[in-house]
KEKE-3310 file (N, C-alpha, C; in steps of 0.2 Angstrom, whole numbers, plus 5000, padded with zeros to 4 digits):
npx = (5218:5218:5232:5239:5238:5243:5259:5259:5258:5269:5281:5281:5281:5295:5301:5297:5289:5290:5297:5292:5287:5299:5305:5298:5297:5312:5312:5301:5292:5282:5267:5268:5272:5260:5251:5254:5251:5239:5234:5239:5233:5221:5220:5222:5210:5202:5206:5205:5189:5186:5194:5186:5172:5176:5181:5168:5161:5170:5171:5175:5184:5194:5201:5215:5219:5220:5228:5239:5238:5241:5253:5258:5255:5266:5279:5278:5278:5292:5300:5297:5301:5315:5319:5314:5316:5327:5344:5346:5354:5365:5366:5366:5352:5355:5361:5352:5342:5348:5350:5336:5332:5339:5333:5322:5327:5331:5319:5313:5317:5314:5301:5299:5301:5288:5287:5293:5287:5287:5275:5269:5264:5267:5262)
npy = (5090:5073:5077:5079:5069:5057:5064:5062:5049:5045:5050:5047:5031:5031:5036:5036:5026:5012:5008:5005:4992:4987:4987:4983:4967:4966:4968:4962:4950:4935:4938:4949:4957:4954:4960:4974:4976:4972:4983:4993:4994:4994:5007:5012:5009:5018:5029:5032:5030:5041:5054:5055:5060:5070:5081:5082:5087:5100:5105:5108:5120:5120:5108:5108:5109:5095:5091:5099:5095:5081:5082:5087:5076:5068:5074:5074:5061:5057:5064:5057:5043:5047:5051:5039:5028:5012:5010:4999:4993:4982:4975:4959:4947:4942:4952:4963:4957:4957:4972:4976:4967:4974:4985:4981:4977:4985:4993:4985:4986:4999:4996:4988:4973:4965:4966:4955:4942:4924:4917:4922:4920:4924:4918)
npz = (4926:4925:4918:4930:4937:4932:4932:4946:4948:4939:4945:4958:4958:4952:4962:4979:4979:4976:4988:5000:4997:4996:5008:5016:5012:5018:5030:5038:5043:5038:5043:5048:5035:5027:5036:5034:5020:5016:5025:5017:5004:5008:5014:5003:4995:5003:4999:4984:4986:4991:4988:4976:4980:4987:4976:4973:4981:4985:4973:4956:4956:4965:4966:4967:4979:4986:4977:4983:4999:4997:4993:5003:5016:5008:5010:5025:5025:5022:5029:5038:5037:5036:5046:5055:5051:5047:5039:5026:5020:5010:5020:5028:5029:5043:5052:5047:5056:5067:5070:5072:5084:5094:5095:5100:5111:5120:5118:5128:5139:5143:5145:5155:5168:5166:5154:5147:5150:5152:5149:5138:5122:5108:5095)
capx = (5218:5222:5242:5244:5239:5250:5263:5262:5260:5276:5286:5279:5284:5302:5303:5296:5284:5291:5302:5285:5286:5306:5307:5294:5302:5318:5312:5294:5291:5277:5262:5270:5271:5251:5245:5256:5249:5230:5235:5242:5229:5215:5220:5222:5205:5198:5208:5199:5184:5183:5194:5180:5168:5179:5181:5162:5160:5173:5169:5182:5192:5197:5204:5223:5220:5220:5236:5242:5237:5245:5260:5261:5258:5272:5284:5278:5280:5301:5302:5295:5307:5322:5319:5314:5318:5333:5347:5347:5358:5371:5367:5364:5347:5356:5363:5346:5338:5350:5347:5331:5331:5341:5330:5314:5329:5330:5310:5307:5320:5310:5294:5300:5301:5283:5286:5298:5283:5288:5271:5267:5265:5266:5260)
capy = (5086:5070:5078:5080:5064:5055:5066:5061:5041:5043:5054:5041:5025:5032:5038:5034:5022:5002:5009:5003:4983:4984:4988:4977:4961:4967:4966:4960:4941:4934:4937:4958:4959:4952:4964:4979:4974:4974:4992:5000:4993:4997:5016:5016:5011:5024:5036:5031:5030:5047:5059:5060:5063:5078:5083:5085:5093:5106:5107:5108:5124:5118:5102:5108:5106:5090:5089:5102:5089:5074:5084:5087:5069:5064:5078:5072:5051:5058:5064:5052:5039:5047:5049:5033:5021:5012:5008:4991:4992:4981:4973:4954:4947:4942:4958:4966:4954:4959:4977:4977:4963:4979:4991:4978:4973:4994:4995:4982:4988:5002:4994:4981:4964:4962:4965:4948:4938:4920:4914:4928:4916:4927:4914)
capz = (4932:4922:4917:4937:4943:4928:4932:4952:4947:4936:4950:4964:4955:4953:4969:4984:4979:4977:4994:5004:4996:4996:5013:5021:5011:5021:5040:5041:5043:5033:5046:5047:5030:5025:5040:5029:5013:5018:5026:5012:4999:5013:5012:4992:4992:5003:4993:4980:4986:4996:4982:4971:4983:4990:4973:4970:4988:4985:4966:4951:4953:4972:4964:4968:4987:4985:4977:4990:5004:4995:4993:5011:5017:5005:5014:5032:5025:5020:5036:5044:5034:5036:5055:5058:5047:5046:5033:5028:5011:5010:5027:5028:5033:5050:5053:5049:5062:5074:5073:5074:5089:5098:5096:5103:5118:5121:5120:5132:5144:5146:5147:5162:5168:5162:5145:5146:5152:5148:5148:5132:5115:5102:5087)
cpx = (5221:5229:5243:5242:5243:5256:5265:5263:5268:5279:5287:5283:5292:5302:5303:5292:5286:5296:5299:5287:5293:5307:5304:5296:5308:5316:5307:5296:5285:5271:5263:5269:5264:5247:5248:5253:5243:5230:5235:5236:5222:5215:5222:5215:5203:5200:5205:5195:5182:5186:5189:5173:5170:5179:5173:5161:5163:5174:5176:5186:5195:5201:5212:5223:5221:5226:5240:5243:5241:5251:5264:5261:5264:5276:5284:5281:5288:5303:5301:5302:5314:5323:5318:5315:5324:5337:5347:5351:5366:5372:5366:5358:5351:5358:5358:5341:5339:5350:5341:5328:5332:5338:5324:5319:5327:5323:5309:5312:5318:5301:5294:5300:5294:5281:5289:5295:5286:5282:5267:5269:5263:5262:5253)
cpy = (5079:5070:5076:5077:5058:5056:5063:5053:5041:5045:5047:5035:5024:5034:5032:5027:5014:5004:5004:4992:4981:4984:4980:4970:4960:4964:4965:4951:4942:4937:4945:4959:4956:4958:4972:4979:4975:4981:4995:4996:4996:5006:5017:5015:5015:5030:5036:5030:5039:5053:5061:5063:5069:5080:5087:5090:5099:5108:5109:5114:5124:5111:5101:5107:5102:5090:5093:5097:5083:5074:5087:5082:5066:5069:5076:5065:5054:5061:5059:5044:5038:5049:5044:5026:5018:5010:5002:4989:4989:4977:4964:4951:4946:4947:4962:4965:4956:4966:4978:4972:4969:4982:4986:4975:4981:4996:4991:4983:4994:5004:4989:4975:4962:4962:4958:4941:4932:4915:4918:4922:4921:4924:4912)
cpz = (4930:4921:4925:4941:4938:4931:4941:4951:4945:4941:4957:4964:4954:4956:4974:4984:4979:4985:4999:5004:4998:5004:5017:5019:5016:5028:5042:5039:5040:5035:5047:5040:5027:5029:5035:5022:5015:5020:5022:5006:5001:5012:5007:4992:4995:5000:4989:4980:4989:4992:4978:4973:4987:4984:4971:4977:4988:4978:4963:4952:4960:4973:4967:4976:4988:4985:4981:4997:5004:4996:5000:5015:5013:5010:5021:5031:5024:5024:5041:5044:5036:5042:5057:5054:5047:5042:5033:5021:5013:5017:5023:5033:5040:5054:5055:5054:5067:5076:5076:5082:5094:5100:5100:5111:5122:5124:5128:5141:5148:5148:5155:5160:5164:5157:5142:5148:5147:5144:5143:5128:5112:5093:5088)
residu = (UNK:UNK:UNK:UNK:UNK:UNK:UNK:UNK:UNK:UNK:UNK:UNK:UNK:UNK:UNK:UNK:UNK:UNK:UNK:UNK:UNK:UNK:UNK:UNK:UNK:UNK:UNK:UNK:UNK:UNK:UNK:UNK:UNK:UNK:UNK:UNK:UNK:UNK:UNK:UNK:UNK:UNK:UNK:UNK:UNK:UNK:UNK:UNK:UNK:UNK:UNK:UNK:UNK:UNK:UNK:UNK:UNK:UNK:UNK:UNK:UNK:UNK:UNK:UNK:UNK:UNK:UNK:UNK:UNK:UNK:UNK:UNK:UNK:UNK:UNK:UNK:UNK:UNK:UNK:UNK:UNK:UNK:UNK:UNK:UNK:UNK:UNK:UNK:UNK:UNK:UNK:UNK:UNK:UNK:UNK:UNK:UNK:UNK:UNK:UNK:UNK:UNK:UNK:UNK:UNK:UNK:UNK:UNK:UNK:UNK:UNK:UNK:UNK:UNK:UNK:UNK:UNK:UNK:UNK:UNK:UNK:UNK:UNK)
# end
């Protein structure tokens, strides 16, 4: 069990894994990227809190489900990515500003006039 969570850290870390901090540096403002950061540390610890309590629950030679499960959340999160994520390589922060401005002019055009409320303070 030990070899096959080594082996998902090393795979994770060169893969998919610093993707999460690169990105959020990219298109989040400081007060988006604090609430992403508490998120993603919030669900490492109940990983690690509630694994080895599923581990005792469904006893050691059940242990591979787990890594079946993980490796199905990773296959939905690379769908999910490449479906909605968008490319920002090579852009300029103001560029990337103005895409994603597009996509919140797009939302709010099919939300209405009351989503453009000017008496909404966001800060």
């Amino acid at each position: 069990m030990i070899g096959g969570v080594l082996v998902f850290i090393i795979i994770f870390e060169l893969g998919p894994g610093p993707i999460t901090w690169l990105y959020m540096a990219e298109i989040m403002q400081d007060k988006g990227s604090s609430i992403a950061t508490v998120m993603n540390w919030g669900i490492n610890l109940l990983i690690s809190y509630f694994v080895p309590i599923l581990i005792k629950k469904i006893g050691d030679d059940n242990v591979g489900y787990i890594f079946y499960f993980m490796g199905g959340a990773t296959v939905v999160g690379t769908i999910f990515i490449g479906a909605f994520m968008k490319e920002t390589k090579g852009k300029t922060v103001a560029q990337i500003e103005e895409m994603f401005d597009g996509s919140n002019r797009d939302l709010d055009k099919k939300r209405g006039p009351a989503a453009n409320d000017s008496n909404f303070n966001s800060t």
